[in-house]
C-alpha positions in Angstrom: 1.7 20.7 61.6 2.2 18.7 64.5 -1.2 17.8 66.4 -0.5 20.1 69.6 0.0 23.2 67.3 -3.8 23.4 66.6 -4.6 25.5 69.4 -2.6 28.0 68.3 -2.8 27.6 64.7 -6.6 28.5 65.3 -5.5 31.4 67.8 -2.9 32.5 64.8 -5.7 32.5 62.5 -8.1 34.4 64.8 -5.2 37.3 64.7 -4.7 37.0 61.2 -8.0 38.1 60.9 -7.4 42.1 62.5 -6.9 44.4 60.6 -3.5 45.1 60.3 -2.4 41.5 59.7 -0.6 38.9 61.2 -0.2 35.8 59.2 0.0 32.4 60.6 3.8 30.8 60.0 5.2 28.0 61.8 7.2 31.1 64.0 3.9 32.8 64.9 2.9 29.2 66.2 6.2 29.6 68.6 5.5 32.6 69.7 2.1 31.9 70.8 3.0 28.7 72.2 5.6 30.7 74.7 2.4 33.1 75.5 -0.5 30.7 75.9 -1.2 27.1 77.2 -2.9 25.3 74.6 -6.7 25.5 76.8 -5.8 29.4 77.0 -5.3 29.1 72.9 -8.4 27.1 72.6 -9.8 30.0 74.5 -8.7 33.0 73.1 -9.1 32.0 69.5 -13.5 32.1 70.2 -12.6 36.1 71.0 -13.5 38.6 68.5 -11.8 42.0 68.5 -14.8 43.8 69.8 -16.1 43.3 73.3 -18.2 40.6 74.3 -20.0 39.1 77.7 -17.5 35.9 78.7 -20.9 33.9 78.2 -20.6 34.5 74.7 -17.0 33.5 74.1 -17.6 29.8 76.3 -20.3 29.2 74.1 -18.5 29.9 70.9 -15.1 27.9 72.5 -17.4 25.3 73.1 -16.4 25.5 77.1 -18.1 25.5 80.3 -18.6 28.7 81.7 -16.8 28.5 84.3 -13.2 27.1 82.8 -13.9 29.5 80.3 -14.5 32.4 83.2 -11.0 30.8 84.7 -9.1 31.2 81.1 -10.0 34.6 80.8 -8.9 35.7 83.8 -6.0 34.4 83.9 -5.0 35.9 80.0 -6.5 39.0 81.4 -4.6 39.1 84.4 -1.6 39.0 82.2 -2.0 41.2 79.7 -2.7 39.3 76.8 -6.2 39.6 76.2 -8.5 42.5 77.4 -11.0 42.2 80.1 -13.7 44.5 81.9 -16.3 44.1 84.4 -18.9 46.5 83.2 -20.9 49.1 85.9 -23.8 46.4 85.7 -21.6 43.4 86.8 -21.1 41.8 83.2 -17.5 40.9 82.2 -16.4 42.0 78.3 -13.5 40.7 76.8 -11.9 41.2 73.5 -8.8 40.2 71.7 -6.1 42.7 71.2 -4.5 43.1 67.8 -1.2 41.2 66.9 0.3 44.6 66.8 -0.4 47.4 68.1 -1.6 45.3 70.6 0.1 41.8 72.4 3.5 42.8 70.7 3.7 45.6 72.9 2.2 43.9 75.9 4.8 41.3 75.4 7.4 44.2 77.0 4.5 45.9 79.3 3.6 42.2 80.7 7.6 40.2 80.8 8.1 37.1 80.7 9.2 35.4 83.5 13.1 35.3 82.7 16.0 36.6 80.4 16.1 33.7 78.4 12.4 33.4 77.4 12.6 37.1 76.9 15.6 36.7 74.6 14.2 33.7 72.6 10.7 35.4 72.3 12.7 38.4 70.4 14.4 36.2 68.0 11.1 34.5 67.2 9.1 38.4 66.5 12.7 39.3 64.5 12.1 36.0 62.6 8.6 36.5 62.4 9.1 40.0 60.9 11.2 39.1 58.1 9.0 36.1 57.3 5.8 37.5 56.8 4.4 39.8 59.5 6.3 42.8 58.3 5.4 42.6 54.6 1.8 42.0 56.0 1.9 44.7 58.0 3.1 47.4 55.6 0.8 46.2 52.8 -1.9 48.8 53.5 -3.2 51.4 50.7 -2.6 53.5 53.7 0.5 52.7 56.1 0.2 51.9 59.5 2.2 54.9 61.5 3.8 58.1 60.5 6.0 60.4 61.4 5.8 63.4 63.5 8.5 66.5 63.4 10.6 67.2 66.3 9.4 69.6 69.0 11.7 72.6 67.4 10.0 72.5 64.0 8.3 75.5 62.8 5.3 76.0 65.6 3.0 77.9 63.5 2.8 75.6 60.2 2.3 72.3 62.7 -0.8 70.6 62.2 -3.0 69.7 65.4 -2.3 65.8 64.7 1.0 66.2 64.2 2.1 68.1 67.3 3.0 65.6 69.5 2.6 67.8 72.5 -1.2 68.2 71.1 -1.5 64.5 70.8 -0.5 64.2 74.5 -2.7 66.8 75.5 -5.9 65.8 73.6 -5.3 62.0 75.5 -7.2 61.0 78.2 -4.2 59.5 80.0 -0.3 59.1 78.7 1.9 56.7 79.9 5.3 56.0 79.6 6.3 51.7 78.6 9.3 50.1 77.5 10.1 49.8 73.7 8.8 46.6 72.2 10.5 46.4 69.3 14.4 47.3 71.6 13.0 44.7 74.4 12.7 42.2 72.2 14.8 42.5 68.7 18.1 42.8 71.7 20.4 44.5 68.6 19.8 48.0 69.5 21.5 50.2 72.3 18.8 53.7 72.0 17.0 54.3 75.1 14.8 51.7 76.0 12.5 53.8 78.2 11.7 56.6 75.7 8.0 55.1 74.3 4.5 56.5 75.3 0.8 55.0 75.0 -1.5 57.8 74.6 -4.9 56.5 75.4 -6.7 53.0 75.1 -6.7 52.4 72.0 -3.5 49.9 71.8 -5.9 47.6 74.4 -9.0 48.5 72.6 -10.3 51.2 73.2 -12.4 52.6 75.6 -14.5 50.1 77.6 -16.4 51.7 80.8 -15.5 49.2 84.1 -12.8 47.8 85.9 -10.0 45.5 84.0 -10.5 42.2 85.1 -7.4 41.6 87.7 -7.0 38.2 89.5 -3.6 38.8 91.7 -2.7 35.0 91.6 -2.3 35.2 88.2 -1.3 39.0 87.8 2.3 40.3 86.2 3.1 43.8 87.3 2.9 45.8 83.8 5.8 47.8 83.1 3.9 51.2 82.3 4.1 54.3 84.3 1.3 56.8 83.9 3.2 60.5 83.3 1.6 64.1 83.2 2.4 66.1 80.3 5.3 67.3 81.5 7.0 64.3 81.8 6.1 63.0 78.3 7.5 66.1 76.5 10.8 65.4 78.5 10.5 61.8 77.2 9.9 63.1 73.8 13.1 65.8 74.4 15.2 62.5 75.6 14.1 60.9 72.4 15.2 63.9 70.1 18.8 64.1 71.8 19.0 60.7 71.3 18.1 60.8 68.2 15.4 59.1 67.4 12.6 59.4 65.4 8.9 60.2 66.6 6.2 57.9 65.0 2.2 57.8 65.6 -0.3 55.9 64.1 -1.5 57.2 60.8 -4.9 59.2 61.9 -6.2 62.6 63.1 -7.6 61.4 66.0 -7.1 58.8 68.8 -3.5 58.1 67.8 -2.8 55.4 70.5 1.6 56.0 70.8 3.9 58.0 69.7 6.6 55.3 69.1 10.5 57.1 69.4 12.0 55.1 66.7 15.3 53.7 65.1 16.1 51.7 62.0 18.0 49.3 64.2 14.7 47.4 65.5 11.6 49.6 64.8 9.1 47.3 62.7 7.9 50.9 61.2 11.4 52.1 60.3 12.9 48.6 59.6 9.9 48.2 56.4 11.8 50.6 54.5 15.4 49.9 55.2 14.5 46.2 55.8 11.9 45.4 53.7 12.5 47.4 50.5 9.0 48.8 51.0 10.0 53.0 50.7 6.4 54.1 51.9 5.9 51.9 55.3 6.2 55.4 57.1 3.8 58.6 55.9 6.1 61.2 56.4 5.3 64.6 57.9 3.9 67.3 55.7 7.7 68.5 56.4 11.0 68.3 54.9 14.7 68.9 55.2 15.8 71.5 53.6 20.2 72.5 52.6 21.5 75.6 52.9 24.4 74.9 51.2 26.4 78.2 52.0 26.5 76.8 55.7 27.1 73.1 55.0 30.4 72.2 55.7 30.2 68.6 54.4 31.2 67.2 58.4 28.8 64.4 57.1 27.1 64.2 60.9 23.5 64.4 59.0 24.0 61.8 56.6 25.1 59.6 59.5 21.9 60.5 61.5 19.5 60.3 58.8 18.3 56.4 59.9 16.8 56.3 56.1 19.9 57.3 54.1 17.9 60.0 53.1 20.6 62.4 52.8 24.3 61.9 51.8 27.4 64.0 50.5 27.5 64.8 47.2 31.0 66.5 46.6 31.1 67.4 50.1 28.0 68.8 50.0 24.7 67.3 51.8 21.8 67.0 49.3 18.4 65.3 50.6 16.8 62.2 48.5 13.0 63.8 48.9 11.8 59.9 48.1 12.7 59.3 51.5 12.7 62.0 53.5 10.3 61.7 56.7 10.4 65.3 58.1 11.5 64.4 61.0 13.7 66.7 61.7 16.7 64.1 63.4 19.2 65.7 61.0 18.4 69.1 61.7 19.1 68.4 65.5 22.4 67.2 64.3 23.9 69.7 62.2 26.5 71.8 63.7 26.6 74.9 61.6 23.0 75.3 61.2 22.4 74.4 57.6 19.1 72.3 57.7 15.7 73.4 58.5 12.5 71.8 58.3 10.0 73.7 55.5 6.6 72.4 54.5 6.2 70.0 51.7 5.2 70.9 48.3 2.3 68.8 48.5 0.0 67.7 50.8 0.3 64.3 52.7 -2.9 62.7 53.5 -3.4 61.6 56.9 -6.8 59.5 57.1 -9.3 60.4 59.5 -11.1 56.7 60.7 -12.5 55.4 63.7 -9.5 52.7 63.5 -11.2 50.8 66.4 -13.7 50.2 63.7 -11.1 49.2 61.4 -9.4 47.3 63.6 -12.7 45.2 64.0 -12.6 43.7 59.8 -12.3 40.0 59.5 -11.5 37.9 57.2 -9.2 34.6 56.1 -5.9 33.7 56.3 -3.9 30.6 55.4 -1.6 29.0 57.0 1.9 29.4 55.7 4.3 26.5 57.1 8.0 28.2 56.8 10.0 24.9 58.2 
């Protein structure tokens, strides 16, 4: 470790600490180093993942209060903490998580030019394959799951898995650029296609006014849509073909993520990773009619989870796999696949993840050089 990374070995470490993991490797360091000056490290690494007064978090960085005031506006400002001045005057901040969290307000926030932007997604795709992916996927319970298309059978959807419902039961949606496309650059889906529903990929709910300073500000790339226009982004994202993921709870699901194998870090833990549960599947699956298949192959090649192939030209589904999402079906040009309920139940957790997100607790650090 080379003296200067300190800072943001100790910011690493602070984000190890959420919930959903984010272990501190010599690319992290990188990463953070292209985000943060080393005083905003210093900084951010004394925030907690709750909400606390900015008087709080200069004691604990052992900073004045007002260079500490400064810091925080500035990260605020820019997206990569959260901050709030409360009805009573008193400005909150909190850290986000790794991801959900600054990964996407990497894309909401850009960096300044192409080539930052280019090298920043190397180091996430490096960073993935290292250890943030595995970390992220090791959960009794994974992270997201997916949601059937908008066509699937109305009647036998669940509340928390319509993602019409999800959008409606939101107080806000908007529309942002996909991280994982904006960064991983090996992908050409639609790059416009993903929607925050919610506050929970900042945090949550905090009442106030987000702590803005314009001299430091970057325009965020968000766009706030009615429900209309997020159904006709989820309709873009089902011609396209792409699969729609949420996080995996019954309420407050934060995104519905319109995802591809090519660069999703949900998708890419199975086909990537080796891990076949990252994704909970809907309580869905596809289902052959094998009178009408005829074997053109066009599911198998949508399926991004080689979940169903030709067997002597006919398509059969591997069930082990199978996310019910109902891309294939979409895809079929006779006709032959439906979606049917499961034969058992999938559990979907029902948590105040805001909560969760809050657990600390250690991590090392792992030098990969």
């Amino acid at each position: 470790m080379r003296p200067d990374d300190k800072p943001y070995v100790d910011l690493g470490t602070t984000f190890s600490r959420g919930a959903i993991g984010a272990p501190v490797t010599d690319t992290q360091v990188e990463i953070l180093r292209m985000l943060f000056t080393p005083d905003e490290a210093r900084c951010a690494a004394a925030l907690d993942f709750v909400p606390e007064p900015e008087e709080i978090v200069a004691k604990r960085a052992g900073l004045a209060p007002d260079v500490a005031a400064d810091l925080l506006t500035r990260m605020a400002s820019r997206g990569l903490i959260r901050g709030v001045r409360g009805p009573d005057g008193v400005r909150v901040f909190r850290l986000l998580l790794f991801a959900p969290g600054l990964y996407e307000m990497v894309s909401v926030y850009p960096l300044q030019s192409a080539v930052e932007a280019e090298k920043i997604g190397r180091l996430f795709d490096e960073y993935f394959g290292q250890a943030w992916g595995r970390a992220m996927h090791s959960h009794d319970a994974p992270l997201a799951r997916a949601v059937p298309h908008l066509d699937s059978p109305r009647e036998q959807v669940l509340a928390y898995e319509d993602a019409v419902k999800l959008v409606e039961a939101a107080s806000f949606a908007a529309q942002i650029p996909c991280s994982c496309r904006e960064t991983m650059h090996n992908c050409g889906c639609p790059v416009d296609v993903c929607l925050v529903i919610g506050e929970g990929v900042i945090g949550g709910h905090i009442e106030g006014t987000p702590v803005r300073d314009k001299q430091y500000a970057v325009n965020p790339s968000i766009r706030p849509v009615s429900i209309d226009e997020a159904v006709h982004v989820l309709k873009r994202s089902e011609e396209a073909g792409l699969v729609h993921t949420t996080l995996n709870v019954q309420q407050d699901s934060w995104f519905i993520c319109n995802c591809c194998s090519h660069a999703c870090i949900f998708l890419r833990g199975i086909t990537e990773l080796d891990i076949p549960h990252a994704v909970t599947p809907s309580s869905f699956w596809s289902v052959i009619d094998e009178g009408e298949c005829n074997g053109c192959g066009a599911c198998e090649e949508a399926c991004h989870l080689s979940a169903i192939s030709l067997v002597d030209g006919v398509a059969k589904v591997d069930y082990e796999r199978c996310l019910g999402c109902g891309v294939c079906v979409r895809s079929c040009p006779t006709e032959a696949i439906r979606l049917e309920k499961r034969g058992s139940e999938i559990y979907t957790p029902y948590v105040d993840f805001n909560a969760f997100a809050a657990a600390r607790g250690a991590a090392p650090h792992v030098h990969t050089h």
